[in-house]
N, C-alpha and C positions, 0 to 999 in steps of 0.2 A: 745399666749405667746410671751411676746418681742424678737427680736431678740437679744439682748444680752444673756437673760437667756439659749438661746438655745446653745451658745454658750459655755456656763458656763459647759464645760463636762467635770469626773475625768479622770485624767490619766488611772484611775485604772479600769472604764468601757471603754474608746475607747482601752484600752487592751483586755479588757475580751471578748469583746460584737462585734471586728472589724469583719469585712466583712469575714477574713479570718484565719486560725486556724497561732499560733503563741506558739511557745516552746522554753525552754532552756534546753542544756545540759550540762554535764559536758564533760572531754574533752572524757571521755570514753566512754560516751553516753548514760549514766544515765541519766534520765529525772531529773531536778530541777524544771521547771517551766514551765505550758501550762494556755493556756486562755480558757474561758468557752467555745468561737465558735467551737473550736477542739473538747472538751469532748463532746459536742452535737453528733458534725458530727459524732463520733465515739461509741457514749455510755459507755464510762465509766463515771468513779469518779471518783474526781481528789486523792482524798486520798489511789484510788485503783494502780495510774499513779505515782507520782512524789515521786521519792526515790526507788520504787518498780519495776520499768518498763526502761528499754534501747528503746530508737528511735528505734531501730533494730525488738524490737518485735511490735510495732506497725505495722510493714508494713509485704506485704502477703510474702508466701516464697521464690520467685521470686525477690521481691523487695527489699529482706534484702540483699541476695547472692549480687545483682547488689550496692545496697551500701557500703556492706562491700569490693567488689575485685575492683568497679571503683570510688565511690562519696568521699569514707573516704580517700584514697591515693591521690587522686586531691585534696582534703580540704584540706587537710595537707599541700601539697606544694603549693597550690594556695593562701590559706585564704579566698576563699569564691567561690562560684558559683551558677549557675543562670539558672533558666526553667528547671531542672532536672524533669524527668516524672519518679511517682513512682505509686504505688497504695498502700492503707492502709488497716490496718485488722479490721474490726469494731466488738465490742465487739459480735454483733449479725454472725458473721461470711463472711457479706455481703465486699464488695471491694468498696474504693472510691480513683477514679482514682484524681491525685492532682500533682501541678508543686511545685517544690519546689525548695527555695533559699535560701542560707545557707552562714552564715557570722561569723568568731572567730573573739569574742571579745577578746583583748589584754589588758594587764595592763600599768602601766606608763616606767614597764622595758620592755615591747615590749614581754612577754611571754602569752603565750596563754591561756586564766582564760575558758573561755567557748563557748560553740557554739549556736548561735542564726537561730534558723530556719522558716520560714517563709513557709506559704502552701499556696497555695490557688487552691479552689474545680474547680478542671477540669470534671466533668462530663456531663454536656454539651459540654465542646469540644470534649470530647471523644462522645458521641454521635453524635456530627455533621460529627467526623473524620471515626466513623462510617460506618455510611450513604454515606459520600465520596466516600469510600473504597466499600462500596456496591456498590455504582452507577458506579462507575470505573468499576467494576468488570463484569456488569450488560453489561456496554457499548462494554467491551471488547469482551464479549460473544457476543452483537448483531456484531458488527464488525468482527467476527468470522462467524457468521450465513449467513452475509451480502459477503461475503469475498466467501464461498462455494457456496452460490446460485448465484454467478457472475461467479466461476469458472465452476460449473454446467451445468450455463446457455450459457456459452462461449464453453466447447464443443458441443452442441446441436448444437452448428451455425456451425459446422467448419466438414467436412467429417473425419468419426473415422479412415479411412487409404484409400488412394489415390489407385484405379483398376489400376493394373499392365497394362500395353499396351504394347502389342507384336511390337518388335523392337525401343521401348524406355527406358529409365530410367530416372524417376523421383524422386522428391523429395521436400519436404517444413517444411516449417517451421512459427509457429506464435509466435512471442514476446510478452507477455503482458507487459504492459508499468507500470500498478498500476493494483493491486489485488482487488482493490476497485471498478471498474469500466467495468462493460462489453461495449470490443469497438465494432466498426462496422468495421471490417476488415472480409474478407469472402473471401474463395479459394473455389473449384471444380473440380475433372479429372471424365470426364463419358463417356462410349461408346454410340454411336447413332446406324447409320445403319455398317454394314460390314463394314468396315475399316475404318470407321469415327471415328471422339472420338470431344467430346466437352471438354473447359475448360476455367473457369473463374476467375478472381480474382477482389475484390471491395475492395470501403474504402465508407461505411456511413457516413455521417453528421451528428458528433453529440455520445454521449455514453450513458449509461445507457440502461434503459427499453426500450425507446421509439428507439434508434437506434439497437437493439436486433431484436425490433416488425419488423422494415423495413428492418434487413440484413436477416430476417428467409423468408420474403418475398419477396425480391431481390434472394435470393439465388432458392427459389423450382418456381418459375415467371421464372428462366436463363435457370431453366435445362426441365421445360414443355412448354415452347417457342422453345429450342431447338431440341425436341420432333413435335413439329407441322413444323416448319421449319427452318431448323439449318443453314441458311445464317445470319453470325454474325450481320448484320447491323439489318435485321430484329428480331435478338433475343433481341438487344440491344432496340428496338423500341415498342415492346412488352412491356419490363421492362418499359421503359419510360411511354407509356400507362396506365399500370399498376399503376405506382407510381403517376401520375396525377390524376390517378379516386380516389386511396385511400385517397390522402391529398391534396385535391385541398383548402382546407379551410385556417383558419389564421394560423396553422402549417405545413405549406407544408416540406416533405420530399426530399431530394433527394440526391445521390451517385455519384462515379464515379466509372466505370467498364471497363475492356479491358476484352472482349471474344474472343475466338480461336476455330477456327474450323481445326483438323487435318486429314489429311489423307496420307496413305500409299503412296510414288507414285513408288512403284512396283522395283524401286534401290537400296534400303537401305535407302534413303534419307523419310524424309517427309514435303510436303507441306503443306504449316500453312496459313490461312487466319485470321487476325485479325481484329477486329472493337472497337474503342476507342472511350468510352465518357466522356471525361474530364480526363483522367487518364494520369499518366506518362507514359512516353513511355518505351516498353519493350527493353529490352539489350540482344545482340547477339553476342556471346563468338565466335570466330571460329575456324575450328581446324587448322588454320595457327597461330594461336597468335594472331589475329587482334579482336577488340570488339568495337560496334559502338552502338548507340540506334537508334529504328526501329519507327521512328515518325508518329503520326497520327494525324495530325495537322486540325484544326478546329473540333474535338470531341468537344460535349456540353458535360455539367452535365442532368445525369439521372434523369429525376423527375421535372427539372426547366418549361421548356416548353413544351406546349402541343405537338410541332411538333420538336423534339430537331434533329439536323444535325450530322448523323453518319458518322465516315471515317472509313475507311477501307485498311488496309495494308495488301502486300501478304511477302512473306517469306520462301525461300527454307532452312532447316535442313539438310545437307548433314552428313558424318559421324562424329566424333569428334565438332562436333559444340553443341552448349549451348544456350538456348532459356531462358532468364527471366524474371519474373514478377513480380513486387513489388507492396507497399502500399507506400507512401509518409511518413508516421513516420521513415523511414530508409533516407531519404536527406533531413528531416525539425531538426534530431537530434540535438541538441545542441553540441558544442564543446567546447566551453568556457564559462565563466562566462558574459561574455558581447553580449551573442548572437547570435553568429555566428553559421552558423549551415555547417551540413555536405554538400549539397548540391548535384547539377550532377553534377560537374565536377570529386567532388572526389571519387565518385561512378563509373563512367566512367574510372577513374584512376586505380582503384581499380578492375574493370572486366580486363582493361588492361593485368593487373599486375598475373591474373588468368587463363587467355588466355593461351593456350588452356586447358580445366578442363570439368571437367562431373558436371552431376545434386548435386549426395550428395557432392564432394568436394565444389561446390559453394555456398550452405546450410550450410555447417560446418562454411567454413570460414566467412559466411555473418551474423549468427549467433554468431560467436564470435567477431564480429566488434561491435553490438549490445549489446552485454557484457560489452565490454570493453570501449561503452562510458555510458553505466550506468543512472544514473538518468538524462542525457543528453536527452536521449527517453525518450519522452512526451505524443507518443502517441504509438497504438499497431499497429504492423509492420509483415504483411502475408508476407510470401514471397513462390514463386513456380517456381521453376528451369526445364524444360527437355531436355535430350540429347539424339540425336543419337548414340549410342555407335557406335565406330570402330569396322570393320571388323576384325575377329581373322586373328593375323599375319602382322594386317595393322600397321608400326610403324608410330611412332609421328613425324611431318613430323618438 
């Protein structure tokens, strides 16, 4: 057929026959005039529709309410409006969801003769929006599932409450950083022989499963090393052993850890040995006020080398003093928008400023530092505090 003839189409079928359902009312909302695509979609007859039928009853009960208290008051003072979502009542009882735009036509005096409505079938959008709304729904849930088995998984790694130790007070704390994420941050307080007590604190490399698999096994490698021989460097050398045979391959593993070995020394006081590998150094509150970090300098990382170089620091606890242990998420925190992070100096500032204080008051407050820089912490932040409590009747000096 030429192209012209194709061309050659009545007014009165690209009316009838357009893509989309097309009505007139009056201004009360008496149907005057609809196109055959509408009667389709809908099953009526037009002789059953115009003059017999208001707009109003076309659509379901829902849809009328919503036109009559918000579409027909904004028509009125607008003159037209556009994407309106309604759904319609089809003779057969069924619902077609449809957008509609709506236009009063005016006469030469500018008064309002009738209203021209325009529909077009939304129900593929509505099933795509759907399906959207499914899958949102769907995802939220796994996000939720995903959200509990991190939080699950994350106490499994971590001791459900720290053993009291006779002539100490302890205390800790873990910050999760994202809910999303299980980190590798891992604490320990455990008794060995008669007056000994081990205790450790890590930071894995790395989040998820795979740093889960190596803090569960860094963590029970700390405490059955220190079982066979609780001289820190060789607990720590152990671990390092360990973590070379498990992931010598193209995924190598490996942590940083400071271990402690205490013991009574028969004063009140306790003698603390520690051995650092790769880990920050611990902070010691005193009970004169004074507070310094207790360096262990040349510690390797756990896991990197087959023969990694342990150091080892000693450390007397006398009464009122303050032993700390952190993870690096608490001085790599963010503080501003451009960077910066919390660092040691103001971490150092900050035990200062707390000097002299016990185990829970330095938890409390290190905890709500942590708070209060908020999605600043990027990563999850152990932290484990112990003090020698003062003697009853000893005042603060």
């Amino acid at each position: 057929m030429p192209l012209a003839a194709l061309l050659e189409e009545s007014t009165e079928d690209l009316y009838e026959n357009a893509p989309c359902g097309y009505l007139s009312t009056l201004l009360d909302g008496d149907i005057a005039k609809i196109n055959q695509r509408l009667l389709d979609w809908l099953g009526h007859r037009r002789e059953d529709v115009v003059g017999h039928k208001r707009f109003a009853d076309l659509l379901t009960v829902g849809g009328k309410v919503y036109y009559e208290t918000h579409v027909a008051p904004l028509l009125r003072m607008q003159g037209e409006l556009s994407g309106i979502a309604l759904e319609l009542r089809a003779a057969d009882g069924s619902r077609l969801p449809v957008l509609a735009t709506y236009t009063v036509k005016t006469g030469s005096d500018g008064q309002p003769l009738l209203i021209r409505i325009t529909l077009s079938d939304a129900r593929d959008r509505r099933a795509y929006e759907t399906e959207l709304l499914r899958a949102r729904q769907e995802a939220d849930r796994e996000r939720e599932r995903i959200q509990r088995l991190a939080t699950t998984l994350q106490r499994t790694l971590l001791p459900p409450a720290l053993d009291d130790v006779p002539g100490l007070d302890v205390a800790a704390h873990y910050h999760i950083a994202s809910p999303d994420n299980v980190g590798g941050d891992f604490y320990d307080l455990f008794p060995l022989s008669h007056g000994t007590w081990g205790m450790f604190l890590g930071d894995v490399c790395g989040k998820g499963a795979a740093a889960a698999a190596v803090t569960s096994l860094a963590r029970y490698t700390l405490r059955a090393a220190a079982v066979y021989d609780p001289a820190p460097a060789a607990v720590l050398g152990n671990l390092n052993t360990v973590l070379n045979h498990e992931y010598n391959g193209d995924d190598p593993q490996f942590c940083t850890v400071v271990f402690g070995l205490l013991t009574a020394d028969g004063r009140g006081g306790f003698r603390i040995t520690l051995a650092g590998g790769g880990h920050p150094p611990a902070l010691v509150m005193r009970a004169d006020g004074s507070a310094d970090y207790l360096p262990t300098p040349g510690g390797q990382l756990i896991g990197v080398l087959p023969d990694a170089h342990i150091v080892t620091a000693p450390v007397h606890l006398s009464p009122g003093d303050t032993l700390l242990l952190y993870t690096d998420g608490l001085t790599e925190a963010h503080t501003d928008q451009v960077g910066g992070r919390y660092g040691d100096e103001a971490l150092l500032d900050f035990a200062r400023a707390l000097a002299p204080t016990t185990a829970s008051a330095t938890i409390e407050a290190l905890s709500g530092l942590l708070d209060a820089l908020g999605t600043g912490v990027d990563d999850d932040t152990a932290l484990l505090a112990i003090t020698v409590p003062r003697r009853t009747g000893e005042e603060e000096q």
